[in-house]
MOPAC internal coordinates of N, CA, C and O (Angstrom, degrees):
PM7 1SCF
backbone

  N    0.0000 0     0.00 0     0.00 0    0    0    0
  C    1.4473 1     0.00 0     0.00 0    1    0    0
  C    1.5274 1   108.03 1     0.00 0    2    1    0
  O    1.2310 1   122.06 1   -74.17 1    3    2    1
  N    1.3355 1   113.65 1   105.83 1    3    2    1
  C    1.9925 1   109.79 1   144.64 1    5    3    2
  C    1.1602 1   134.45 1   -58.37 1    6    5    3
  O    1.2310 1   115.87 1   -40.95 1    7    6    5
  N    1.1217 1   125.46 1   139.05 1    7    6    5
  C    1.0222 1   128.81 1  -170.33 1    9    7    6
  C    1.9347 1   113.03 1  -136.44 1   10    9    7
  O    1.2310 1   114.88 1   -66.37 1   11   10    9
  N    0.7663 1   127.30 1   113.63 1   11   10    9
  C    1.8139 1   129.36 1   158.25 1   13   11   10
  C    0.6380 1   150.30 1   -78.96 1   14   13   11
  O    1.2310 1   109.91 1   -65.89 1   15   14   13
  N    1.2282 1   136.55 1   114.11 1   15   14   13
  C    2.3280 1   118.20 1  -153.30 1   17   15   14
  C    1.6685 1    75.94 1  -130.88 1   18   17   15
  O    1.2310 1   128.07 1   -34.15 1   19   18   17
  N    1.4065 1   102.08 1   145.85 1   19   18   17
  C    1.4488 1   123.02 1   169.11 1   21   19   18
  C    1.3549 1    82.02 1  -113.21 1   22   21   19
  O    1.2310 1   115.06 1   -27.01 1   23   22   21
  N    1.1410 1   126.97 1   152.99 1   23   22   21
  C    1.2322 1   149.06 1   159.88 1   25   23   22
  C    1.4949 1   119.56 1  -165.86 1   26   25   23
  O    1.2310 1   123.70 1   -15.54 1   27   26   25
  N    1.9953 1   110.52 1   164.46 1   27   26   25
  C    1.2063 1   109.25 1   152.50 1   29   27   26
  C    1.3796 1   121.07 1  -110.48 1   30   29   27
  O    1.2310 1   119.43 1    -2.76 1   31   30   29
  N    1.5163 1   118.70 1   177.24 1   31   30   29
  C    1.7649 1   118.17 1   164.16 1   33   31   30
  C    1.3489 1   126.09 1   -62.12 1   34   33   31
  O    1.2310 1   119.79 1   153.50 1   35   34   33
  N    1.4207 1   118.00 1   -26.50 1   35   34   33
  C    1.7008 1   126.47 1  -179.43 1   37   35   34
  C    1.5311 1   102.78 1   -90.75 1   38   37   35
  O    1.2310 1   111.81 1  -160.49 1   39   38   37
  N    1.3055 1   133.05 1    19.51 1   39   38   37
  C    1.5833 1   128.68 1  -168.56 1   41   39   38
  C    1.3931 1    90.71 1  -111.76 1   42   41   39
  O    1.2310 1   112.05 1   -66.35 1   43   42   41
  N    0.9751 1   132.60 1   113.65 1   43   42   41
  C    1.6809 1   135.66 1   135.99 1   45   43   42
  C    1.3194 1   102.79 1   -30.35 1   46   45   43
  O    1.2310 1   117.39 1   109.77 1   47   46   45
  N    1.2155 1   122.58 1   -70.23 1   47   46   45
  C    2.0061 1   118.29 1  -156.28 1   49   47   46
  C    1.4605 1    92.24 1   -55.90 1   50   49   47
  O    1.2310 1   115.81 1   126.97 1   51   50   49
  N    1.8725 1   125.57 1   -53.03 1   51   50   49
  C    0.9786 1   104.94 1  -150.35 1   53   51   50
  C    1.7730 1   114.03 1   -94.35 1   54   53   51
  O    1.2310 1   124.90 1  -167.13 1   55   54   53
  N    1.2944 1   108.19 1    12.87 1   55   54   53
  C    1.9695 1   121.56 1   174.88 1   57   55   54
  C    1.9012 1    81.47 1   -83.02 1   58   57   55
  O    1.2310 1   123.00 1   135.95 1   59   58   57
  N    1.4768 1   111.86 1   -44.05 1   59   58   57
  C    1.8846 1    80.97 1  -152.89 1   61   59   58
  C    1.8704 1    93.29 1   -87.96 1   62   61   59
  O    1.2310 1   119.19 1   176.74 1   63   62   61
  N    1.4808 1   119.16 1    -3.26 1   63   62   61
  C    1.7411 1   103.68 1  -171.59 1   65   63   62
  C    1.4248 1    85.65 1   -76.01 1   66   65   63
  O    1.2310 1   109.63 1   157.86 1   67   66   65
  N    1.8644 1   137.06 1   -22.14 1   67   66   65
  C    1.0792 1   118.30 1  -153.40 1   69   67   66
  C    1.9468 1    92.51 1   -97.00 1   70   69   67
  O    1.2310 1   121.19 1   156.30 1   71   70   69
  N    1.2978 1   115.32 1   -23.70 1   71   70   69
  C    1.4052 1   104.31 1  -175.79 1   73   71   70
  C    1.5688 1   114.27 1   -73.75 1   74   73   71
  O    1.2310 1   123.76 1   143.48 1   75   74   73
  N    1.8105 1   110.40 1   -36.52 1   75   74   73
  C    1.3501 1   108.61 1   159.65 1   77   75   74
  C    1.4644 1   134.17 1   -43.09 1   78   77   75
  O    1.2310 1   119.25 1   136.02 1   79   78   77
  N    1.8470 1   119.03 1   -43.98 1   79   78   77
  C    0.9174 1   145.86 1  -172.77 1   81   79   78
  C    1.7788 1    92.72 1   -70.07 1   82   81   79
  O    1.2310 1   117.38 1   122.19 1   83   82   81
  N    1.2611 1   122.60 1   -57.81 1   83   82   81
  C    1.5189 1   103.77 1   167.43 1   85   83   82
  C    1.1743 1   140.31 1   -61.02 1   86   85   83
  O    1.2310 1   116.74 1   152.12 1   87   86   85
  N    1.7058 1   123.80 1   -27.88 1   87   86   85
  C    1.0884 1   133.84 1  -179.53 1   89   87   86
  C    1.4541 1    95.76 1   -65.77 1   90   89   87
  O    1.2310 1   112.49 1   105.01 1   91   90   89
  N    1.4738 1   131.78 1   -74.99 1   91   90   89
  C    1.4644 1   122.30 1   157.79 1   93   91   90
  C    1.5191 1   126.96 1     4.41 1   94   93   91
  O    1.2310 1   132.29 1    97.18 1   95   94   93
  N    0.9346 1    93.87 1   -82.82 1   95   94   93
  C    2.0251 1   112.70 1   179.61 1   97   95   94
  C    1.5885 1    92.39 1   -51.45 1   98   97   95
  O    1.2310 1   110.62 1   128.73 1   99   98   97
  N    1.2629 1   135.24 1   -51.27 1   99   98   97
  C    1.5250 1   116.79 1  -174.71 1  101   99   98
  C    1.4946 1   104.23 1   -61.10 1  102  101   99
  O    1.2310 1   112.61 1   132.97 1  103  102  101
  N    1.4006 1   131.56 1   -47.03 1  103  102  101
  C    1.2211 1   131.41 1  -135.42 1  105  103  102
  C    1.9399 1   108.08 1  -100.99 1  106  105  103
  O    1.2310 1   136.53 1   156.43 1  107  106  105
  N    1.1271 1    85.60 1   -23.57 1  107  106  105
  C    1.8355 1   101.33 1  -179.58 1  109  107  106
  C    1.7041 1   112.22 1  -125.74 1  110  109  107
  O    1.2310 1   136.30 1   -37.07 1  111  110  109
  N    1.1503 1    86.05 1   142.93 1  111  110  109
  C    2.1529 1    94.52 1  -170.22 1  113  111  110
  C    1.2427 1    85.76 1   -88.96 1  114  113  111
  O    1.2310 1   106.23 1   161.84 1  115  114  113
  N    1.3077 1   143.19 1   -18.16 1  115  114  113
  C    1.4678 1   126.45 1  -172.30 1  117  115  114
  C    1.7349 1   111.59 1  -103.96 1  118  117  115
  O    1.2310 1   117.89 1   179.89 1  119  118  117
  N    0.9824 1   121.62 1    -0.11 1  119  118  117
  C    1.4872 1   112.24 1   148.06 1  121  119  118
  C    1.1011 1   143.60 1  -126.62 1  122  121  119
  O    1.2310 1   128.07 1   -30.64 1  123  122  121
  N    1.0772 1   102.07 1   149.36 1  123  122  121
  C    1.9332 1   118.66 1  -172.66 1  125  123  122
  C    0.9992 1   110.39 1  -116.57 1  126  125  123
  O    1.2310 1   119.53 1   -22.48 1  127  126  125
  N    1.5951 1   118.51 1   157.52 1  127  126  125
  C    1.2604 1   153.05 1   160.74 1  129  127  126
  C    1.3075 1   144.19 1  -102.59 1  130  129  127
  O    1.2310 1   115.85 1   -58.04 1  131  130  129
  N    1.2721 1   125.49 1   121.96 1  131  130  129
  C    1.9870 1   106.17 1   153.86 1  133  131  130
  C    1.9995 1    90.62 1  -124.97 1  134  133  131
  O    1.2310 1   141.58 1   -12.48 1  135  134  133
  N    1.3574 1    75.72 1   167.52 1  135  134  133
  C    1.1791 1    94.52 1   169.63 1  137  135  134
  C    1.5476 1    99.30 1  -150.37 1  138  137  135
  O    1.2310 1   130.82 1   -28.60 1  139  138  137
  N    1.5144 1    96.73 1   151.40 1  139  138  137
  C    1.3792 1   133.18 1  -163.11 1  141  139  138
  C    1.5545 1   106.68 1  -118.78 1  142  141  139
  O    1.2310 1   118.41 1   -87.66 1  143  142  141
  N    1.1930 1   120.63 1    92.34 1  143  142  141
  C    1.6465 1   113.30 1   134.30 1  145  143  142
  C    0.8202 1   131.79 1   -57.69 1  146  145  143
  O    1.2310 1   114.86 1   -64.59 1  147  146  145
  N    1.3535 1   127.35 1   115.41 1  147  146  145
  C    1.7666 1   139.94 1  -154.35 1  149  147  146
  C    1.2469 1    89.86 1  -102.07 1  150  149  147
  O    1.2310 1   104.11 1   137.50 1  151  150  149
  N    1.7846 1   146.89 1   -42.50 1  151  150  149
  C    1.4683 1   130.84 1   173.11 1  153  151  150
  C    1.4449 1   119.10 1   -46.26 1  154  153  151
  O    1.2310 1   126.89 1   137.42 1  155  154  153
  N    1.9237 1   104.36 1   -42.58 1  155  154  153
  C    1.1004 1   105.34 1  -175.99 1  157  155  154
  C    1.2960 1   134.23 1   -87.64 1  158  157  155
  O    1.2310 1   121.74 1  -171.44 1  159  158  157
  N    1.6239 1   114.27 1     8.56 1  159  158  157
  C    1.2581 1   130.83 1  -162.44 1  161  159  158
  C    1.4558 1    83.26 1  -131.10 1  162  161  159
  O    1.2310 1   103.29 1  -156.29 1  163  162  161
  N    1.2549 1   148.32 1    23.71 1  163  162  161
  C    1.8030 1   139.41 1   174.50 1  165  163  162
  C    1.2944 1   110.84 1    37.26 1  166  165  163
  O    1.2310 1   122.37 1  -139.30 1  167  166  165
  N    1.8145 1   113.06 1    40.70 1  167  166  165
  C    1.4709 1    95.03 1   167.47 1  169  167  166
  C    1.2368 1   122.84 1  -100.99 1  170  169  167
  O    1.2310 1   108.23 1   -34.81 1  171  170  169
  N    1.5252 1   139.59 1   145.19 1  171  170  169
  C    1.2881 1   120.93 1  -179.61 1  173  171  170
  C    1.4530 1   117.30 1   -85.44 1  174  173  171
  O    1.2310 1   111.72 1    24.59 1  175  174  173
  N    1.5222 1   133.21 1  -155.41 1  175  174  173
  C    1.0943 1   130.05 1  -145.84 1  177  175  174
  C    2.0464 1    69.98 1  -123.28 1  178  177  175
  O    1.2310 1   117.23 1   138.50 1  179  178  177
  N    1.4179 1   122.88 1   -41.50 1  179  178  177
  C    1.4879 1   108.26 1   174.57 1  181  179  178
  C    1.5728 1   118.15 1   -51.44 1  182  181  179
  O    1.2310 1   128.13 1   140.95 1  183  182  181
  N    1.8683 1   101.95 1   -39.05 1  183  182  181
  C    1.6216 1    89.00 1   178.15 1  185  183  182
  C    1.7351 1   126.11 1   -53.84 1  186  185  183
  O    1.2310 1   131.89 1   138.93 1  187  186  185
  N    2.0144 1    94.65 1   -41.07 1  187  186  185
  C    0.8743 1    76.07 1   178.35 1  189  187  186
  C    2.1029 1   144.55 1   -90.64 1  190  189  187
  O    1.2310 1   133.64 1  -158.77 1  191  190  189
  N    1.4496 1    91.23 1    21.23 1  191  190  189
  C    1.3386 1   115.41 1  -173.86 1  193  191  190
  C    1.7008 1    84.32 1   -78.56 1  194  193  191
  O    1.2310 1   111.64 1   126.91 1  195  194  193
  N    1.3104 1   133.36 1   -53.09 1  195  194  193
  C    1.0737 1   150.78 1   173.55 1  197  195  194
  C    1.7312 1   121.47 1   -15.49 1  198  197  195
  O    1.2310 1   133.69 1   107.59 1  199  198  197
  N    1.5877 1    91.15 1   -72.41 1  199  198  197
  C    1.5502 1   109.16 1   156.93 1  201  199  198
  C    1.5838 1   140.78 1   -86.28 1  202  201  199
  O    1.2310 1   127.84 1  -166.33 1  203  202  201
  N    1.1039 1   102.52 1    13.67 1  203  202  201
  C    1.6644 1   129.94 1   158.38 1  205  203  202
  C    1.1776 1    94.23 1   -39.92 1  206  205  203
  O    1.2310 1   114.57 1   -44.12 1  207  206  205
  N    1.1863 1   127.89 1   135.88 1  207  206  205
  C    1.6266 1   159.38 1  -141.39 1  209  207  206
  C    1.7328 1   109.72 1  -163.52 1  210  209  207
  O    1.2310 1   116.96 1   -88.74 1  211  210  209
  N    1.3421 1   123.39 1    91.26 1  211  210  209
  C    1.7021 1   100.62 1  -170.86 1  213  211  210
  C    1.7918 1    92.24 1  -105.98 1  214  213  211
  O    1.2310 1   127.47 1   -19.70 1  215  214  213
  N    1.0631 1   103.23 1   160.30 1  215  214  213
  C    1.3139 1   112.04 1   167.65 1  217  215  214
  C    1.6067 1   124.12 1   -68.29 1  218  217  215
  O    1.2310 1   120.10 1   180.00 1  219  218  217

């Protein structure tokens, strides 16, 4: 499984979806990660309204 976290550094939700998202990746061969800094990549919060994906 891939997985993508947009996140920033000042977000609580998104420091622990990304520390969860590692603990994962150590513990299981079947998931992966990236993570995305959206400050550091100039994305806004419209882009990512943009690429909203609903089930």
């Amino acid at each position: 499984m891939q997985t993508v976290i947009f996140g920033r550094p000042g977000c609580p939700y998104c420091v622990r979806a990304k520390d969860l998202a590692e603990k994962l990746s150590n513990e299981r061969d079947d998931f992966q990660y990236q993570y995305v800094d959206i400050s550091c990549e100039g994305i806004t919060k419209e882009d990512l309204q943009q690429r909203q994906v609903n089930p």
